[in-house]
C-alpha positions in Angstrom: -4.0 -112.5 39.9 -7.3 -111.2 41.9 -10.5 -111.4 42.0 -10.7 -107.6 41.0 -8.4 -108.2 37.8 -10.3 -110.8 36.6 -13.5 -109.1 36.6 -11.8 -105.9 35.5 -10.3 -108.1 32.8 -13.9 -109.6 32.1 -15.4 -106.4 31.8 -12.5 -104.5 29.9 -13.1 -107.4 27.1 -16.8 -106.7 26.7 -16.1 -102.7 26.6 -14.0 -103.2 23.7 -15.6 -105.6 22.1 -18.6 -102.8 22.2 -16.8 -100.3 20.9 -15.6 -102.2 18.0 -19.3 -102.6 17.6 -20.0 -98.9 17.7 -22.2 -99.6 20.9 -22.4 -96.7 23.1 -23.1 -98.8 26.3 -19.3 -99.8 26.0 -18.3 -96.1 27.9 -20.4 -96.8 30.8 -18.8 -100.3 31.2 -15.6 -98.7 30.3 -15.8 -96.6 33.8 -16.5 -99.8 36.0 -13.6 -101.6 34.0 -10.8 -98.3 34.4 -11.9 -98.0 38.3 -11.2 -101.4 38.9 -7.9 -101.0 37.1 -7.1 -97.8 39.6 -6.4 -99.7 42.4 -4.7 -103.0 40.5 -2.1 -100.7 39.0 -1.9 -98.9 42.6 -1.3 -102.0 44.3 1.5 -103.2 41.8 2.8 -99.3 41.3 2.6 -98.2 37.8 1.6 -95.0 39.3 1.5 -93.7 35.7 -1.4 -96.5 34.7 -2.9 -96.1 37.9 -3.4 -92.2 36.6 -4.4 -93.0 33.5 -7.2 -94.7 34.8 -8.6 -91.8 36.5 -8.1 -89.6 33.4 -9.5 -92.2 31.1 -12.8 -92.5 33.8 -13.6 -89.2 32.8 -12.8 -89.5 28.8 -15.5 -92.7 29.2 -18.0 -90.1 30.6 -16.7 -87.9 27.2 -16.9 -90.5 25.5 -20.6 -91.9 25.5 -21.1 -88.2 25.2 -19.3 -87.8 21.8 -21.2 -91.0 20.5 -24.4 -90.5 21.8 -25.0 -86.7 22.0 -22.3 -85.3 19.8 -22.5 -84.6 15.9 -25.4 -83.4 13.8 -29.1 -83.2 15.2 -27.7 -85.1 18.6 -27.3 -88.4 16.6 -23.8 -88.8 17.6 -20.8 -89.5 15.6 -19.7 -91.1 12.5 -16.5 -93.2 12.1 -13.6 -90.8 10.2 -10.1 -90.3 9.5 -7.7 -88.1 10.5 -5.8 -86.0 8.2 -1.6 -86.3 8.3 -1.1 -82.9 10.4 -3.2 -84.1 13.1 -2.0 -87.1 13.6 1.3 -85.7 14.3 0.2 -83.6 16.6 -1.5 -85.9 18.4 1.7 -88.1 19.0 3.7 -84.7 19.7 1.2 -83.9 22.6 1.8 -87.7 23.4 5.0 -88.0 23.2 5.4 -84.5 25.5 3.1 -85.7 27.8 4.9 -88.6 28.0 8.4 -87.2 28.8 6.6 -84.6 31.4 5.1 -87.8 33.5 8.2 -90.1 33.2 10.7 -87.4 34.5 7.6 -86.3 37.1 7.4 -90.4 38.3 11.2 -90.9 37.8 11.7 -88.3 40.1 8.7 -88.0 42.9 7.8 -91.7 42.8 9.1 -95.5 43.5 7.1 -96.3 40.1 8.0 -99.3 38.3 9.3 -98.4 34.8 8.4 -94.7 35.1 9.6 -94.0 31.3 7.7 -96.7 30.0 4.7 -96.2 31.9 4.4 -92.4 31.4 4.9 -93.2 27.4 2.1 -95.9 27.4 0.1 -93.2 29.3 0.6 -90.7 27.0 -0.2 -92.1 24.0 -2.8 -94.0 25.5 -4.4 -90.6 26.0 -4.2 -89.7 22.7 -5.6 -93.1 21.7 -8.3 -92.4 23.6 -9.4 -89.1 22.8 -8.9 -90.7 19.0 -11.7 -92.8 19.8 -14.0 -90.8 21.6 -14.1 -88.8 17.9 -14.4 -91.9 16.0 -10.8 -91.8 14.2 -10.4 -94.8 12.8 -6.3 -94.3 13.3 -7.0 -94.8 16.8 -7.0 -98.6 16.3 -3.3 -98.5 14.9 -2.4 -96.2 18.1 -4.1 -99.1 20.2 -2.8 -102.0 18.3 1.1 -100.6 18.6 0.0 -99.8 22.6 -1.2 -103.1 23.3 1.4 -104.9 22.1 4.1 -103.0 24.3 1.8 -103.5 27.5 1.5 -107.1 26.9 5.3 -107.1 27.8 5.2 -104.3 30.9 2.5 -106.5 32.3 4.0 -109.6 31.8 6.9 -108.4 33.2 5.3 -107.0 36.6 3.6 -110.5 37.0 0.1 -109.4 35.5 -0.2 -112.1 33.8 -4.3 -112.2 33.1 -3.9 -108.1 32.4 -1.0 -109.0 30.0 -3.7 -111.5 28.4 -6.3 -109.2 28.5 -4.1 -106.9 26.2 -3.6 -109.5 23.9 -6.8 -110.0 23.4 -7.3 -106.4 22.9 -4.3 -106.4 20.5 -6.2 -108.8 18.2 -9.6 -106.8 18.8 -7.7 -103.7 17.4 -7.0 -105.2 14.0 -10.9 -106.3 13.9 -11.8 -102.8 15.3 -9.4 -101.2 12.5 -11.3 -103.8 9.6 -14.8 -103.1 11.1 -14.6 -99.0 10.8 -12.6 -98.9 7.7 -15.6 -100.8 6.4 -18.3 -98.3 7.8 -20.3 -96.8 5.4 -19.4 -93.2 6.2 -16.1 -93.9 5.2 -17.1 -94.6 2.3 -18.9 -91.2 1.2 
């Protein structure tokens, strides 16, 4: 453990914890968190989480975007669901992605766990991009994700990451309570 996970841990738990709270403020502390996390997944090479960072810096800048300028009149946007066909083709365009980066680091790379990686990263994405829209499904895609990088972190000796995750894992079930609750749910 480093200095720079810990306060990329520290800081990943407060961004969260924002979002669950519909705060916009927890995109920009979302980019300092997913830079930090560049270069601790660099150094332990999950070259697939290392590029996930880099892609997710730019879906925080999309992000606060969505929820701050985004939706009617600029007042951002309100929690919703998705409907059955798009969730599956959000986890086919994961699940593609997901093959396409774990043959690509299987093959061009000395990553650790290239197949695992790539399908965290995938889906990750898709989790993501869930979120930026205020889908309240994206807090299942997160809880099932968090679980399964508890163990690839635990496993590669990222042990306060691996917590970190578990604390997100648990933060997923209050986000999923908290916006199934929200009042425009409920129109």
């Amino acid at each position: 453990m480093s200095g720079l996970e810990l306060f990329a841990a520290a800081l990943g738990v407060i961004a969260v914890w924002l979002t669950v709270k519909q705060n916009p403020w927890c995109w920009p502390i979302g980019l300092v968190m997913v830079s930090l996390y560049t270069w601790v997944f660099f150094e332990v090479k999950l070259y697939s989480d290392m590029l996930l960072q880099v892609v997710y810096a730019g879906l925080q800048i999309y992000g606060w975007w969505q929820w701050t300028r985004a939706g009617t009149m600029h007042d951002g946007r309100e929690v919703s669901r998705l409907e059955t066909r798009s969730i599956v083709q959000g986890l086919a365009i994961g699940a593609v992605g997901s093959l396409l980066l774990g043959a690509a680091m299987a093959h061009w790379r000395d990553a650790a766990q290239p197949w695992l990686d790539a399908a965290l990263t995938g889906f990750s994405l898709v989790a993501q991009f869930w979120m930026a829209h205020k889908r309240l499904q994206c807090w299942a895609l997160w809880f099932v994700l968090d679980v399964i990088f508890v163990g690839l972190f635990l496993y590669k000796g990222l042990y306060l990451t691996a917590a970190l995750y578990a604390l997100f894992t648990l933060i997923a079930v209050q986000g999923w309570r908290e916006w199934r609750a929200d009042p425009a749910l409920q129109r």
